[in-house]
C-alpha positions in Angstrom: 17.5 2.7 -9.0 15.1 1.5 -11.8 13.8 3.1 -14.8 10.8 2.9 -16.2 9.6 4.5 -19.3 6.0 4.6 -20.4 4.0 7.0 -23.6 5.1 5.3 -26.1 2.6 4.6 -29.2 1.7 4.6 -32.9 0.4 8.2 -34.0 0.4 9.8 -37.5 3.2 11.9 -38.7 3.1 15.7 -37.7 1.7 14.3 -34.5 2.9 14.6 -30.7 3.7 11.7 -28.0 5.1 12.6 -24.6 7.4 9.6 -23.0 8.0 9.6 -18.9 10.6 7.7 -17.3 10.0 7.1 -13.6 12.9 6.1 -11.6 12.3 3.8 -8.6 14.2 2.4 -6.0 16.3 6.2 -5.4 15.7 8.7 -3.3 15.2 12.5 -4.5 18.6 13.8 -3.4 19.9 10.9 -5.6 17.7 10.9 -8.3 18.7 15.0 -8.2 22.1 14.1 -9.1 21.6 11.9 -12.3 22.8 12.4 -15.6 19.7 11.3 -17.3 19.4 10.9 -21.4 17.2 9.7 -23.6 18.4 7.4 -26.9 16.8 5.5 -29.5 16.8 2.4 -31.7 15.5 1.9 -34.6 15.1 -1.7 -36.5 18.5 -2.6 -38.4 20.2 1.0 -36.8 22.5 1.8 -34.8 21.5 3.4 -30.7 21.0 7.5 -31.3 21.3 9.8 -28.5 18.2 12.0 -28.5 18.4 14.3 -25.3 20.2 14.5 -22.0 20.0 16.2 -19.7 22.8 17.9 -17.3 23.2 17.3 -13.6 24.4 21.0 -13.1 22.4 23.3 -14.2 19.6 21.7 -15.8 20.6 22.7 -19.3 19.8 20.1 -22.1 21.8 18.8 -25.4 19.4 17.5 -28.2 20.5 15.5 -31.2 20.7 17.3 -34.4 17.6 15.1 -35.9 15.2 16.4 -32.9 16.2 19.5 -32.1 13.3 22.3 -32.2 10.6 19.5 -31.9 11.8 17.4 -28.6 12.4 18.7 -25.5 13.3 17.0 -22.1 13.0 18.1 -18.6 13.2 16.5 -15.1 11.1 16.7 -12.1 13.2 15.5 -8.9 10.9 15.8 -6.6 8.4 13.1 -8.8 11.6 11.3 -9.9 10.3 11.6 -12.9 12.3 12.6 -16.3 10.0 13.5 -19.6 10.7 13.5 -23.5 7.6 15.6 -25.2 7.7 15.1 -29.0 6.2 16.9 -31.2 5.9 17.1 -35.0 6.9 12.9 -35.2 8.3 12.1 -38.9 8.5 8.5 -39.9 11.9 8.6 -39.3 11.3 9.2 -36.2 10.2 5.6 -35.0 12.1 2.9 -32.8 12.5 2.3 -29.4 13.4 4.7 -27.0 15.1 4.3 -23.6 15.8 6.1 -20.2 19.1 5.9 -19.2 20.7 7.3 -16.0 24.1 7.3 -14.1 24.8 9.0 -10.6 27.4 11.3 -11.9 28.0 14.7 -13.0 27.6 15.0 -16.4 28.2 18.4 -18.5 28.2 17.6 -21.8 26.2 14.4 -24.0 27.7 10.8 -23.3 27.7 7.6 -25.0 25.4 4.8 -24.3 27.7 2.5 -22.4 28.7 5.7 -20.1 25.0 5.1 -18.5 24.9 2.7 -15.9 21.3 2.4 -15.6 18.8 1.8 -18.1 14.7 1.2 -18.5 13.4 -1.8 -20.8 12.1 1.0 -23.4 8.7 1.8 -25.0 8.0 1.6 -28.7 7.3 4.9 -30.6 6.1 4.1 -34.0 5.0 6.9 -36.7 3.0 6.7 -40.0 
């Protein structure tokens, strides 16, 4: 499977952006079994998770710095996993990336725990 993300862009703060990650290469009973997350980097930072999203159940963990204003979900059947943002702060800019493993996942995981990952798509704020 591969992972590509795409939405990202340069908006003014207060504003909303909605990212999409499209996994290809899987197959929807596959893709329906993914641990799926979404993390950022900023310039000179550390990676930050931002969101995942469980395999059972569907439920969703958010970082404490988005939560209220991002929300994840994914579509199996499009293979597609989303990110909408709203109300983007300054601090809210860096790169964000897709990242996937075929595993069960119940509660949020580290970066290196994901064995797949997309190339990422710049989200800058002003």
């Amino acid at each position: 499977v591969q992972l590509v993300e795409s939405g990202g862009g340069s908006v003014k703060a207060g504003e909303s952006l909605k990212l999409s990650c499209v996994a290809f290469g899987g197959t929807y009973s596959s893709y329906r079994s993914y641990c799926m997350a979404w993390f950022r980097q900023a310039p000179g930072k550390e990676r930050e998770g931002v969101a995942t999203i469980y395999t059972i159940g569907g439920s969703t963990y958010y970082g404490d710095s988005v939560k209220g204003r991002f929300t994840t979900s994914k579509d199996s059947a499009q293979n597609t996993l989303t990110l909408q943002m709203n109300s983007l702060q300054p601090e809210d800019t860096g790169m964000y990336f897709c990242a996937g493993r075929d595993a069960y996942c119940f509660y949020p995981r580290d970066g290196p725990w994901y064995s797949v990952w997309g190339q990422g798509t710049q989200v800058t704020v002003s």
